[in-house]
C-alpha positions in Angstrom: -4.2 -0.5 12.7 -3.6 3.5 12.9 -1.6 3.4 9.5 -3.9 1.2 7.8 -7.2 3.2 9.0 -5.2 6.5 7.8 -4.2 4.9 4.3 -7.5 3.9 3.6 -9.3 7.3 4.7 -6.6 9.6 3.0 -5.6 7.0 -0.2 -7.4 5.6 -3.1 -7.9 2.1 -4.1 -5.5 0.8 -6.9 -5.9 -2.7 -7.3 -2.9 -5.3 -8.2 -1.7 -3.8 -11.5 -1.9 0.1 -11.0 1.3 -0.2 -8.3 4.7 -0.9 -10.2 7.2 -3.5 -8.2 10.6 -1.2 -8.4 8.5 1.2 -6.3 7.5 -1.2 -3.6 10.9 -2.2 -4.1 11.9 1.0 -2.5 9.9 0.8 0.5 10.3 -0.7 3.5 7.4 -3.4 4.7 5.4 -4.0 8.0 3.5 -6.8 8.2 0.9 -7.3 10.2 1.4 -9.8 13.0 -1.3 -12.0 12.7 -1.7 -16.5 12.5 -3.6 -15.9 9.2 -1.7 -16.7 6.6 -1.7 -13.4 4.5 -2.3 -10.6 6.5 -1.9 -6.6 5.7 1.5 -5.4 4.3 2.0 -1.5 5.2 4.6 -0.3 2.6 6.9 2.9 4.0 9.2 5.1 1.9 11.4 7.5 4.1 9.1 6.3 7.3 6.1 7.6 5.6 3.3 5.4 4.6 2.5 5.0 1.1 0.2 1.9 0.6 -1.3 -0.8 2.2 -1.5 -4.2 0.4 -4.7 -6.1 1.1 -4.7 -9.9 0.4 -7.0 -11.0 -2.3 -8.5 -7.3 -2.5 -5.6 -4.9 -3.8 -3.6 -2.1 -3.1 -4.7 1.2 -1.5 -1.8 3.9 -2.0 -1.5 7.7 -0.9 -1.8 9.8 -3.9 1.4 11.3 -5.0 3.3 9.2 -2.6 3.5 6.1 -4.9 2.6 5.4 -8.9 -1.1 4.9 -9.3 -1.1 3.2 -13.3 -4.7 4.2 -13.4 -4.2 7.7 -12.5 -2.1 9.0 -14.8 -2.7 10.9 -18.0 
């Protein structure tokens, strides 16, 4: 729960649209070992994290560690 506190503290909150795919596609993923059945997905890129994927809620990402759509000019 460290890396998900620190992600939400230090990140911004995205949504599902603002995060392209071929990013995530370049992370790796820790889920969250939990019996529900969607739990957090932690998204790491060169062991740093750089979003956090909450079900039914969105994504949370670091800023300038991963595309945030709604934060560009």
């Amino acid at each position: 729960m460290e890396l998900y506190a620190y992600i939400c503290e230090a990140g911004s909150f995205a949504g599902f649209s603002a995060v392209p795919w071929e990013e995530l596609g370049l992370c790796s993923v820790i889920d969250e070992p939990t019996d529900e059945p969607e739990g957090l997905r932690i998204y790491l890129r060169d062991g740093w994290p750089v979003a956090v994927l909450e079900f039914d809620v969105g994504y949370r990402v670091i800023p300038g560690m991963i595309t945030n759509r709604w934060q560009q000019s």
